[in-house]
N, C-alpha and C positions, 0 to 999 in steps of 0.2 A: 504494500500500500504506500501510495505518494502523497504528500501534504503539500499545496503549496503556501507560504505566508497568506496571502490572499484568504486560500479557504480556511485555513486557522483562525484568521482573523474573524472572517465570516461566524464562524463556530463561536467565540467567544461574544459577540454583536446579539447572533441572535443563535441558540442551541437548534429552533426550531427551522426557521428558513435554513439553516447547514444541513439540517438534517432529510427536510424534500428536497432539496439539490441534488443533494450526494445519492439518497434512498431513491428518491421518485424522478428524477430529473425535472421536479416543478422548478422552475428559475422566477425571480421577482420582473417587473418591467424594468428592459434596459435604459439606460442615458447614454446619449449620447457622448463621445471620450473629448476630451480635453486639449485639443490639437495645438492650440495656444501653449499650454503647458509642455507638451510633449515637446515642441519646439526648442522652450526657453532649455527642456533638460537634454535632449542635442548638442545644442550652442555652449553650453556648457563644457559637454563633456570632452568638443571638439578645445573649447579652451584649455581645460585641464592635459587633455591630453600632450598638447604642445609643451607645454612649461615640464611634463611627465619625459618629454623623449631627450629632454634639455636640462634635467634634473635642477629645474630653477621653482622656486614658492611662488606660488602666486601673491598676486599685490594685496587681499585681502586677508593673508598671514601677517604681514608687515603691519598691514591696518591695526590686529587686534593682537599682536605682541604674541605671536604664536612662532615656534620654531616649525611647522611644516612644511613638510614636499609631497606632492602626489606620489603613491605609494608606486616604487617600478620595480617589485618584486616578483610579478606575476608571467610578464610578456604578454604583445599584441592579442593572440589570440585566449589564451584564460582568463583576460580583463573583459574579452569581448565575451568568452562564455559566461561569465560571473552576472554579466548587464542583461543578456538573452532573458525575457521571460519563461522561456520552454527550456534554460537550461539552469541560470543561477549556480551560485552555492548548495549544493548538494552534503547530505548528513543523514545518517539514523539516528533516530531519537534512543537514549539511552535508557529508557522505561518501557520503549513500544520498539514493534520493530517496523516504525515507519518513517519511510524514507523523506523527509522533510526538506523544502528548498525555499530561494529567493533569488528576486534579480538585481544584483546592487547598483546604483546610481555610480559610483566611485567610491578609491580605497584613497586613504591618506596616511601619515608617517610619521610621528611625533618624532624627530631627532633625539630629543633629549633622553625621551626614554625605551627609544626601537621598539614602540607599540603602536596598533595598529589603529587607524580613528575612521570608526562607524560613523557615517554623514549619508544623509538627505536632501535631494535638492527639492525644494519647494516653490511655485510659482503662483504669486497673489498679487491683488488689489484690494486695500483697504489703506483708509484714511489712522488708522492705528494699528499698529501690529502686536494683537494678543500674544501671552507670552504663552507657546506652547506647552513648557514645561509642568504651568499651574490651570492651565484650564481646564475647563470640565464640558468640555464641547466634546459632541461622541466624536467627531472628525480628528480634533486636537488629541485627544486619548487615544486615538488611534495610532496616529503620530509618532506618540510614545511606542506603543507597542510595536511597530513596525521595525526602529530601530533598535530596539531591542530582542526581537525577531534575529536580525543580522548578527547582531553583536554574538547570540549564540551560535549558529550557524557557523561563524568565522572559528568561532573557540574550539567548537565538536570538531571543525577541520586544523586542528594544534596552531592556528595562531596567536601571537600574545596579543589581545584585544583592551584596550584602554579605557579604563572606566567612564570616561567621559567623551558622547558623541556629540555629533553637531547637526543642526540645519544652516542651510544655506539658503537663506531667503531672499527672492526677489521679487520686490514689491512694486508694480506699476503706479507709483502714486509721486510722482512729482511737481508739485507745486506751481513750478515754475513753468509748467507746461502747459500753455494754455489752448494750443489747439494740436490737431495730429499729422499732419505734414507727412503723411507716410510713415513714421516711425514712432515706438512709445518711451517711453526713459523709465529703466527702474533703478531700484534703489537698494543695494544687495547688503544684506545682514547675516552675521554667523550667531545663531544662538545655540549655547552648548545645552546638553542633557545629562544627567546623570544615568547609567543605564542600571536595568536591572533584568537581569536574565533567572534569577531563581525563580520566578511562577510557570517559567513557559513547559517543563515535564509534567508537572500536574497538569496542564490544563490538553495535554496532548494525553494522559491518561485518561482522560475525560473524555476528548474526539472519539479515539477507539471504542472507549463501552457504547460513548451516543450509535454509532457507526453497526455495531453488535448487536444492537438491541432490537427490536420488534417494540417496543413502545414508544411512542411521541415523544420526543420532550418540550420543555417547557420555552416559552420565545422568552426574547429577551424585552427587559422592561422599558429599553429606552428605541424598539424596533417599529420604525416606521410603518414598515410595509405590515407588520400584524399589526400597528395599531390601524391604519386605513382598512385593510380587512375588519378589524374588529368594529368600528366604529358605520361602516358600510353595511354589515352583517344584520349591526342593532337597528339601525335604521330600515333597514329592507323590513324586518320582524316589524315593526311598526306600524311600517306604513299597509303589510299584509293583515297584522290586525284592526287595523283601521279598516280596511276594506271588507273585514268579514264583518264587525259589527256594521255598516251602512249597508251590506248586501240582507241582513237579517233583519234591518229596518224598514229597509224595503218591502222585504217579505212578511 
């Protein structure tokens, strides 16, 4: 059996929707993907890469007093499998024997301490940039779990992984911008994370029994898609008994 972050993630969001996915192949309505986004993490990576082949830090190390390099420990093509969503970081879970993966954005290189730094590129627009690390947004907790996700993943695979990850935000909110001339200006932030990788075994003992089982489980409390079911459900029953008490007044 394969995991990938995704449907882990999935699993912990909501027990119930993971579990008709995976059991029933019911899937929720898709959205459309993020092509904006996908772009800014291209450009990225074609950045990083450069200053990678050149073993130079980016300007944004300098910015926030950081001694990093992009990590060139891997070569072209295992940086390229690492990023692939069909192929990632690959690992067995040491509780289960499922084969768990992810596709990393990019690795980085803490000089001072030959450890490895778990990062996120992220691409937003907003007038304030909430702080990932303390919000209670199910997207922002996602966040977290994501990179910390990786951070195991890198570890099961023996590397030395640094306690502390990062985002790389870039924020389309410039001020000073006042019309769009064909181009947008953002405004790039590294906000670090503290990570923590001890929950992610239990909760992958968890996937397996959901996965094993023959009973429902339960959705999760903060899941959209069962509350719009639930909330559509109740209303339908409503509006059905409403129509049977007018058909009996009728009659």
């Amino acid at each position: 059996m394969e995991i990938s972050r995704s449907k882990w993630d999935n699993f912990i969001k909501c027990p119930l929707c993971f579990y008709l996915q995976e059991k029933h192949k019911i899937y929720p309505p898709s959205t459309p993907r993020f092509t904006i986004n996908m772009r800014v993490d291209n450009l990225l990576k074609e950045e990083f890469d450069e200053l990678r082949a050149k073993g130079k830090p980016h300007p944004i190390f300098k910015e926030y007093n950081l001694n990093f390099v992009p990590y060139n420990g891997l070569g072209p093509e295992t940086l390229k499998k690492y990023r692939y969503n069909r192929g990632g970081v690959r690992a067995i879970s040491k509780k289960t024997d499922i084969e768990i993966f992810g596709a990393l954005d990019d690795l980085w290189l803490n000089n001072d301490t030959e450890e490895i730094i778990v990062l996120d590129y992220k691409a937003t627009s907003t007038k304030n940039l909430e702080d990932y690390t303390i919000s209670q947004k199910h997207y922002h907790v996602g966040y977290r779990r994501q990179l910390d996700f990786y951070a195991y993943l890198l570890k099961l695979n023996d590397f030395k992984v640094h306690d502390t990850g990062y985002w790389l935000i870039c924020n389309a909110t410039d001020g000073e911008q006042k019309t769009f001339n064909q181009k947008v200006n953002f405004k790039t932030t590294l906000l670090p994370y503290k990570l923590n990788t001890d929950y992610i075994e239990d909760t992958l003992v968890d996937l397996k029994a959901c996965l094993e089982s023959d009973k429902y489980p339960s959705s999760g409390k903060d899941c959209d898609n069962c509350r719009w079911y639930n909330e559509k459900k109740n209303l339908g029953d409503t509006i059905r008994l409403n129509a049977e008490k007018n058909q009996k007044v009728k009659e």
